[in-house]
DOROLO-69294 format. One record per residue (C-alpha): x, y, z; residue in one letter. Coordinates in pm, whole numbers, padded with zeros to 5 digits, always signed. Example, Ala and Ser with C-alpha at 12.3 -4.5 7.8 and 13.67 -1.06 7.14 Angstrom:
+01230-00450+00780A+01367-00106+00714S
// end
This chain:
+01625-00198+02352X+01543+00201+02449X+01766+00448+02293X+01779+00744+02562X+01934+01032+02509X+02038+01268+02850X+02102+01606+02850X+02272+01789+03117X+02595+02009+03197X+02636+01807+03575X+02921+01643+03484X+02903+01339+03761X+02529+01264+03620X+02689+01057+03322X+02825+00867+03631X+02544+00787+03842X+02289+00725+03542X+02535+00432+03458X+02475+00334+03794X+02140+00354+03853X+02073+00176+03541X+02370-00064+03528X+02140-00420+03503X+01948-00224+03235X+02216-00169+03041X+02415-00497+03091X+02080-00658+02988X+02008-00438+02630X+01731-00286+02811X+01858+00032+02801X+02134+00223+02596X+02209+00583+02678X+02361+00854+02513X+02494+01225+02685X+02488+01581+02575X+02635+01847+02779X+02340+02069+02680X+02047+02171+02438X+02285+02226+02086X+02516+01918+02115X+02200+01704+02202X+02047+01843+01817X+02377+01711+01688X+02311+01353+01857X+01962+01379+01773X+02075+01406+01395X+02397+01115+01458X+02116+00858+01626X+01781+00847+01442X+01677+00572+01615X+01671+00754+01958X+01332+00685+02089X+01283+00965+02428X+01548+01266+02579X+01594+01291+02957X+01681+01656+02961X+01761+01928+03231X+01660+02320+03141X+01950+02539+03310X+02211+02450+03059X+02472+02671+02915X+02481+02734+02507X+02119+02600+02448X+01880+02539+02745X+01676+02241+02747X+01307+02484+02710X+01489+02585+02349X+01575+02225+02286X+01235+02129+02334X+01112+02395+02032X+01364+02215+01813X+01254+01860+01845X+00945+01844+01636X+01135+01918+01352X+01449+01739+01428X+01204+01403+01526X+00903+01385+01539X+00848+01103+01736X+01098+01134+01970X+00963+01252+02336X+01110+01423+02618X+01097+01414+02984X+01240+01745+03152X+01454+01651+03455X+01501+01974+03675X+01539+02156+04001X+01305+02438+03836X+00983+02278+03877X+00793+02547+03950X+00424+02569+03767X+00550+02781+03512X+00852+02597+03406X+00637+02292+03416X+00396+02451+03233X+00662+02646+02930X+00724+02236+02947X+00429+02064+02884X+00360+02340+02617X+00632+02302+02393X+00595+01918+02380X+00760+01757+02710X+00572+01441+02751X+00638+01458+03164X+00850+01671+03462X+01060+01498+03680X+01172+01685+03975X+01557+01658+04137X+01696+01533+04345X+01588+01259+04115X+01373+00934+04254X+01568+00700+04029X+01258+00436+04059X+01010+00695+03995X+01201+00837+03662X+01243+00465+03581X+00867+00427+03550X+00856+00754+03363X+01104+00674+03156X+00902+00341+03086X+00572+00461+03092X+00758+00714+02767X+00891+00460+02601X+00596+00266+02536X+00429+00588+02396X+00692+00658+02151X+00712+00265+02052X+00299+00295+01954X+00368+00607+01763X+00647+00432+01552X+00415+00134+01559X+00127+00358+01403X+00378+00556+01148X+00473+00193+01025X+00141+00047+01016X-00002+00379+00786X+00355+00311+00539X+00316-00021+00541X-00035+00064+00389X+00052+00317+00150X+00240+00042+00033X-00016-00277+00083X-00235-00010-00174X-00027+00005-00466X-00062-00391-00478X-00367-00473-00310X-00720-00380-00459X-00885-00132-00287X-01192-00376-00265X-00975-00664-00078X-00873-00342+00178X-01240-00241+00222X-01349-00634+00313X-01039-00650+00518X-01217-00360+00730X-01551-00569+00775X-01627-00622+01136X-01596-01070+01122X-01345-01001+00806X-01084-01286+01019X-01390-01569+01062X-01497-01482+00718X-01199-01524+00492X-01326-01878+00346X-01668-01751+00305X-01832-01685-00050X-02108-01545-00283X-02246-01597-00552X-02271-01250-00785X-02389-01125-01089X-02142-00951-01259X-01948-00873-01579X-01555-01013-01642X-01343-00886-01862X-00971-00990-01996X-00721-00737-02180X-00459-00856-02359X-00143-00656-02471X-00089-00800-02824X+00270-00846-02900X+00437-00789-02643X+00580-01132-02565X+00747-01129-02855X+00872-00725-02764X+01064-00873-02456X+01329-01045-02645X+01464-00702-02820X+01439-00444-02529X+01634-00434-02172X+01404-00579-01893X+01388-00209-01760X+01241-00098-02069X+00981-00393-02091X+00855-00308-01711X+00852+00054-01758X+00634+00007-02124X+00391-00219-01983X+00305-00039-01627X+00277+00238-01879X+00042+00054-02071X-00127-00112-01771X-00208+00252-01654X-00432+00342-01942X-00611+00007-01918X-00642+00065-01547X-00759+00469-01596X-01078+00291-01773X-01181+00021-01610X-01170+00269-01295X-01343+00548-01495X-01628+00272-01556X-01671+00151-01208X-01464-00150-01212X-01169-00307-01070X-00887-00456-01161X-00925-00828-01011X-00542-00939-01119X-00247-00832-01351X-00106-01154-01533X+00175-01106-01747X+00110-00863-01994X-00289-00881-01958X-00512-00754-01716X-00822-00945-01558X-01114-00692-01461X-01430-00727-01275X-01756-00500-01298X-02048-00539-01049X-02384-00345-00994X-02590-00167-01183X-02527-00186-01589X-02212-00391-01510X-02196-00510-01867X-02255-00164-02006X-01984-00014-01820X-01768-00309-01900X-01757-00258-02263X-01753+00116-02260X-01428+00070-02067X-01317-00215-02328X-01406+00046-02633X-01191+00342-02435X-00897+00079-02362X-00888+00024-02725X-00907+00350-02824X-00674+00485-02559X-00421+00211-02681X-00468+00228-03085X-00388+00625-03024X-00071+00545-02826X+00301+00626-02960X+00498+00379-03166X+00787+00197-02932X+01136+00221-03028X+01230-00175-03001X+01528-00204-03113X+01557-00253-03517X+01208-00197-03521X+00900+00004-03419X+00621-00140-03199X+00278-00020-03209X+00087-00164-02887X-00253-00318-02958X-00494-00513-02734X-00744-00804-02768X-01062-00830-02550X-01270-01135-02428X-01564-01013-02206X-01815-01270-02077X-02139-01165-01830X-02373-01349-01552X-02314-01552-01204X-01977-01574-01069X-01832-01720-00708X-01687-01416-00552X-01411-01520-00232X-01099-01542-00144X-00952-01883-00277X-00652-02029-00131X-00498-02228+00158X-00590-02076+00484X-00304-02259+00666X-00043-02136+00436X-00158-01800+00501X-00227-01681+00165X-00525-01602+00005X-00698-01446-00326X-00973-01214-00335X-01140-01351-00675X-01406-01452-00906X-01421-01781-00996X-01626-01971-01247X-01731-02076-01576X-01844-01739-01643X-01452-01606-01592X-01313-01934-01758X-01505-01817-02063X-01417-01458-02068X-01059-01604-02073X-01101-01836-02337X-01292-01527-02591X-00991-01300-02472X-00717-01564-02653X-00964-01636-02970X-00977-01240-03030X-00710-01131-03283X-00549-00767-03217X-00837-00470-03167X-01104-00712-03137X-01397-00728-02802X-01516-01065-02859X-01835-01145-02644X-02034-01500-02660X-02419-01515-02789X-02546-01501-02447X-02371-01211-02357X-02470-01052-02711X-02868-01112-02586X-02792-00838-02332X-02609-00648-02474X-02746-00586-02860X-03020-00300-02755X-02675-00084-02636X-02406-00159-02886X-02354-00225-03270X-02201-00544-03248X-02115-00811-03577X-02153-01195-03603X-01809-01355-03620X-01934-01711-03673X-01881-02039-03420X-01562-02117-03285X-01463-02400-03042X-01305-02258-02717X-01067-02462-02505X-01177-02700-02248X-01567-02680-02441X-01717-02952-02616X-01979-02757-02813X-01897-02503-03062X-01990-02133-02953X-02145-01804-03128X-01930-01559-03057X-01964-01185-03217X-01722-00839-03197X-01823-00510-03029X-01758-00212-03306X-01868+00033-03120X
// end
């Protein structure tokens, strides 16, 4: 249904608009509201936010409807008007058209022809709220989506691509917040959220800094993903930082006792299935890396004890010539049947 605002001192008009339009109106088409002239219209304007376009005359006492028009940017921006006047002379028309009137409709009024007007008005201001939804809606979609599932959703065959995959080289990298399972029994659930988005946002400030994106938050750890050039490099420069950025952070008042936050690392380089995985029919999707590659990094991230980077021997190979890194020893990992070499990143 059209909210319509009309504004004009002719005090039968109320009348014969009710007429014109009565289907309209017994059919939630149309729902019309009356101002006597320019400054009571502001004041309905202000009562009915929702009002989507003003019918307005120009000769009206207290506030004429060329003033109103200056005043309706700023009391709604959205909301159009059509000028509805015996003055339609060019320069009326034109004082119109240049403070913001969307049309001029002569009187005596052609009730069929300000019908289409009024129609032809509506459907501009409905693809202007349209379009000031779609850019909130978003602003929004970008504080949870990653900005590289937005910039594949813009891909020209992005809708007859979404089961597609690829096979990448690339570097993946898990961060867990040490402690802070057990931190969630002694604080408020406010105070949990607000300490670990706190914490997420230093994690986050690095693996950005480096080049790399955040592929999923789970719980209180993060899952990251660096591709192109020197992926690994920049993956455990951001690792070192995190740790660093962490170790230097504040103690945490929990309760009857003080909580210094810590994190454990499990990084893990080389081919990965990059796609969205999910059910296509239940309409929900994840843009991800899959693999043995990411099962791995997992599985090093929940061997490594508090401040540790823990890479495998493979990843070590690459890596050695760039960092000073020391032999831990063998360890079995979950879900593996043979034993594997894993060593820490110092620095």
């Amino acid at each position: 249904m059209a909210k319509i605002l009309v504004v004009d001192d002719e005090a039968d008009l109320e009348l014969l608009v009710k007429q014109k339009f009565r289907r309209k109106i017994r059919e939630n088409i149309y729902e019309f509201i009356f101002a006597q002239n320019g400054a009571e219209a502001l004041e309905k304007v202000k009562e009915h936010p929702d009002l989507d376009i003003i019918l307005s005359d120009i000769n009206m006492p207290v506030m004429d409807g060329l003033t109103l028009l200056s005043h309706l940017p700023e009391a709604n921006p959205t909301l159009k008007a059509v000028v509805v006047s015996a003055y339609g002379d060019m320069q009326n028309i034109r004082t119109a058209m240049n403070r913001g009137a969307f049309d001029f409709v002569c009187k005596p009024v052609d009730f069929d022809d300000l019908d289409l007007t009024m129609q032809k008005t509506i459907q501009h201001v409905k693809q202007l709220q349209e379009t000031i939804k779609a850019i909130k809606e978003n602003n929004i979609l970008k504080m949870y989506v990653d900005e590289n599932v937005l910039n594949f959703m813009t891909h020209k065959e992005f809708e007859n691509s979404l089961l597609t995959n690829e096979q990448v080289d690339a570097t993946v990298m898990f961060i867990d917040i040490c402690g802070f399972t057990a931190l969630t029994e002694q604080v408020p659930p406010n105070t949990v959220i607000n300490l670990l988005n706190g914490l997420f946002d230093k994690i986050v400030k690095e693996i950005i800094a480096q080049g790399g994106h955040v592929d999923k938050f789970m719980g209180d750890a993060v899952m990251a993903v660096f591709r192109g050039n020197y992926h690994l490099d920049r993956a455990i420069d951001a690792a070192l930082a995190v740790r660093d950025q962490i170790r230097s952070a504040e103690e945490i008042d929990a309760g009857d006792r003080k909580y210094r936050p810590g994190v454990s690392v499990g990084i893990n380089s080389g081919e990965v299935v990059s796609g969205n995985i999910g059910s296509a029919s239940l309409k929900r999707l994840d843009y991800t890396v899959i693999g043995d590659i990411v099962n791995v990094a997992q599985r090093l991230q929940s061997t490594a004890k508090e401040g540790q980077i823990l890479i495998n021997e493979a990843t070590y190979e690459k890596a050695k010539e760039s960092f000073s890194c020391e032999k831990i020893g063998e360890v079995v990992l979950k879900n593996k049947a043979k034993p594997v070499t894993i060593y820490e990143v110092l620095e």
